[in-house]
C-alpha positions in Angstrom: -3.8 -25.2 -7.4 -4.9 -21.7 -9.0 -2.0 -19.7 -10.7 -1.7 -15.9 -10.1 -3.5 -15.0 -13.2 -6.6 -17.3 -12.2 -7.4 -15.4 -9.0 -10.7 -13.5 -8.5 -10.4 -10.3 -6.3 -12.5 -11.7 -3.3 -10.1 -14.4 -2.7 -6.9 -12.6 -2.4 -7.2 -12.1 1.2 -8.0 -16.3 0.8 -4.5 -16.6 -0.8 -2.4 -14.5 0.9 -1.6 -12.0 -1.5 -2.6 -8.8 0.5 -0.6 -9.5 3.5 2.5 -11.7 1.8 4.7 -9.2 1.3 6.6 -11.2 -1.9 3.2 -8.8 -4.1 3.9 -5.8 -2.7 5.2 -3.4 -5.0 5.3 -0.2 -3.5 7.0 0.9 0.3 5.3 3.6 2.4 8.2 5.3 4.2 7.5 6.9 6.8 10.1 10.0 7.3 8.7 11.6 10.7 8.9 7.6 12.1 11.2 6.2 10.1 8.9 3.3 9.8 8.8 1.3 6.1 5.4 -0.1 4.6 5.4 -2.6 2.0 2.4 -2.0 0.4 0.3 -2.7 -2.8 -0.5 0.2 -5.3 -4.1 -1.6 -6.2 -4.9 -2.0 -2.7 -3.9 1.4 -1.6 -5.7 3.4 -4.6 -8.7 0.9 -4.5 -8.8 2.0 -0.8 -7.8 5.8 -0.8 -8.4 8.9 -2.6 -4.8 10.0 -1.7 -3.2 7.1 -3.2 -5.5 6.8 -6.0 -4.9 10.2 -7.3 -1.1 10.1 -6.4 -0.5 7.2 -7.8 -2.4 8.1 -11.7 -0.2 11.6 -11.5 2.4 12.9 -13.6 4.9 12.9 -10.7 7.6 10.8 -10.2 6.4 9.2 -6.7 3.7 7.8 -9.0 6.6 5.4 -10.6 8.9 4.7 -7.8 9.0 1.9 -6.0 9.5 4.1 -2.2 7.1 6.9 -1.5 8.0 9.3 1.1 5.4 10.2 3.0 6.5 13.5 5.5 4.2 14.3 7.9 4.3 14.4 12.0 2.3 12.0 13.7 2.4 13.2 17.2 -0.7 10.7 18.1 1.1 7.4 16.0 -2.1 7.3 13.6 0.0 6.5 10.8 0.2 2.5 11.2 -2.8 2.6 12.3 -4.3 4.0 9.1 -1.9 1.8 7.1 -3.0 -1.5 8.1 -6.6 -0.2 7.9 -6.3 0.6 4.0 -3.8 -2.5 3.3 -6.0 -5.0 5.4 -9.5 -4.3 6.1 
């Protein structure tokens, strides 16, 4: 069996990695919902300009382990646009 270190990028979806939630390093929270991601940082800034550029900033949600995100979401896109970055 391949070790952590010995995985390409095209087969972590194979493996698991993107949707076991023992890799993720970062939660998504939520405040308008109250609803928690566990997420990835690669993933996430690989995926979104938003994340890339928050995540490579000086501020301190670029080190924390829970990013608040505060927003309304009258139409519930939110999850929606979570799994799509996390998963697809």
């Amino acid at each position: 069996m391949e070790d952590c270190a010995s995985l390409h990028y095209e087969n972590l979806f194979d493996h698991g990695f993107a949707v076991d939630e023992r890799f993720a390093d970062v939660v998504i929270d939520h405040v308008a919902s109250g609803k928690q991601y566990k997420c990835h940082r690669l993933i996430l800034a690989h995926r979104s300009e938003f994340f890339r550029r928050l995540f490579c900033s000086a501020f301190k949600e670029s080190r924390g382990d829970i990013i608040q995100v505060q927003f309304e979401d009258a139409f519930d896109v939110f999850p929606k646009v979570m799994k799509i970055l996390q998963f697809f």
